[in-house]
C-alpha positions as CSV (number, residue, x, y, z in Angstrom):
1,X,0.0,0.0,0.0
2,X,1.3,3.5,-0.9
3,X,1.0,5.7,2.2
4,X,2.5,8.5,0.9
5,X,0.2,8.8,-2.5
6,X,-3.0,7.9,0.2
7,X,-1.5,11.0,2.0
8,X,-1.1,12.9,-0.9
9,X,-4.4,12.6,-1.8
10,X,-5.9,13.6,1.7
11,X,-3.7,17.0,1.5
12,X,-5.7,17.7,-1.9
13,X,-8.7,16.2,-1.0
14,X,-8.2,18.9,2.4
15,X,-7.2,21.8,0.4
16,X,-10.5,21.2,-2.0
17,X,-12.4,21.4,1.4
18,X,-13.9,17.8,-0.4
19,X,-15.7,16.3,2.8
20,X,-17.0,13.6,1.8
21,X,-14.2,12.0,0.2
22,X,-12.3,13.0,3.3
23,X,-15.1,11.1,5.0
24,X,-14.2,8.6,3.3
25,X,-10.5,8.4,4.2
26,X,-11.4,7.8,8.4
27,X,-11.8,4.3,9.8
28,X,-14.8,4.1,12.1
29,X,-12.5,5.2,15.1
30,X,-10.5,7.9,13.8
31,X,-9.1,10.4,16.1
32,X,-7.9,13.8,15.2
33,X,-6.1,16.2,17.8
34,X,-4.4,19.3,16.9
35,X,-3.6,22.7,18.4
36,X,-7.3,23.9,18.9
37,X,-9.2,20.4,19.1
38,X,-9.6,17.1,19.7
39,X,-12.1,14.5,18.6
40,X,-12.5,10.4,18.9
41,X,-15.1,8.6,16.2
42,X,-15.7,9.3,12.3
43,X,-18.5,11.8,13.0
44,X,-17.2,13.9,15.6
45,X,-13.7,14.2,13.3
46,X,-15.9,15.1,10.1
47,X,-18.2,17.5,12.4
48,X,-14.3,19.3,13.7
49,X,-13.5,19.5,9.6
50,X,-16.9,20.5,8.3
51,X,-16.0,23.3,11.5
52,X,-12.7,24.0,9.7
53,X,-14.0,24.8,6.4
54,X,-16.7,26.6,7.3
55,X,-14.7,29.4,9.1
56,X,-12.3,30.1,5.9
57,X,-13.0,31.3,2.5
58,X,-10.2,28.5,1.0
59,X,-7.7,27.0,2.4
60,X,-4.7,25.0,0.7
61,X,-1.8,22.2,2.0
62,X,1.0,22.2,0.4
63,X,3.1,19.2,1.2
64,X,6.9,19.8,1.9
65,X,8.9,16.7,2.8
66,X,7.1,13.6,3.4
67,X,8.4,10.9,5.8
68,X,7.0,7.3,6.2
69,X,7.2,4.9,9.3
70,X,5.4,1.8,9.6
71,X,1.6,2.9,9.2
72,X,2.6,6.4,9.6
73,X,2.8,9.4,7.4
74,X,5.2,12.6,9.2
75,X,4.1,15.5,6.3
76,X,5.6,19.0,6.6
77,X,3.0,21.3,5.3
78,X,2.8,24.7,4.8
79,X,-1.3,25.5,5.1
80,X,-2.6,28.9,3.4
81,X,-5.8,30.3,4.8
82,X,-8.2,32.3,2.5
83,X,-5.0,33.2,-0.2
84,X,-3.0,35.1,2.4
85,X,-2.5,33.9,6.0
86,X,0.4,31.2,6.5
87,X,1.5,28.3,9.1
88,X,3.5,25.7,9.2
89,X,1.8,22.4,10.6
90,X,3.7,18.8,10.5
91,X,1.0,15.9,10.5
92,X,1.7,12.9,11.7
93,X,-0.8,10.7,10.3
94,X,-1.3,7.1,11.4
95,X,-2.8,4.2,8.5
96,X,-4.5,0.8,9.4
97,X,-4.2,-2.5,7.3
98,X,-7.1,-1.4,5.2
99,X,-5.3,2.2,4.2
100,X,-7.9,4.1,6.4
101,X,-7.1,6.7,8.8
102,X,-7.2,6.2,12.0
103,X,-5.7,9.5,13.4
104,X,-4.7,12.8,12.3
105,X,-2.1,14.6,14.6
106,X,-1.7,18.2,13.8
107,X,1.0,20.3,15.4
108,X,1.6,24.6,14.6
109,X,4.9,25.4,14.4
């Protein structure tokens, strides 16, 4: 399974604001904790993203260097809010057999 093409395609999946085929991404149990949040289960994780988008006009992930260990994706992005506003976030992004995610781990800096 190629984790870092399944990762690639959740960064653009992200920076389309696409939901549902983000939705589609989670395993039943997902988590997701970054710098503002934390939530356990597929819906509460979609309801936190569907939050996300909602607040911003657009907003884009551009990949940097991407690292694979095991199950896990380390991805140093560089995330554009609404065209002008930029952070740097690394990802750490955890995989199960089936190439679902099963957490997201966000961290500013």
């Amino acid at each position: 399974m190629d984790l870092k093409a399944l990762s690639l395609r959740y960064f653009y999946l992200f920076s389309t604001k696409n939901l549902d085929a983000i939705a589609k991404m989670f395993a039943p149990s997902c988590q997701l904790r970054d710098w503002e949040n934390a939530a356990v289960g597929k819906n509460d994780v979609v309801a936190v993203y569907e939050k996300i988008f909602n607040g911003v006009d657009s907003i884009t992930a551009t990949p940097g260097a991407i690292y694979e260990d095991g199950d896990n994706i380390i991805a140093e992005l560089l995330i554009t809010i609404n065209g002008t506003e930029q952070i740097f976030v690394t990802d750490v992004i955890t995989f199960n057999e089936d190439g679902k995610i099963i957490s997201v781990r966000a961290y500013k800096g």
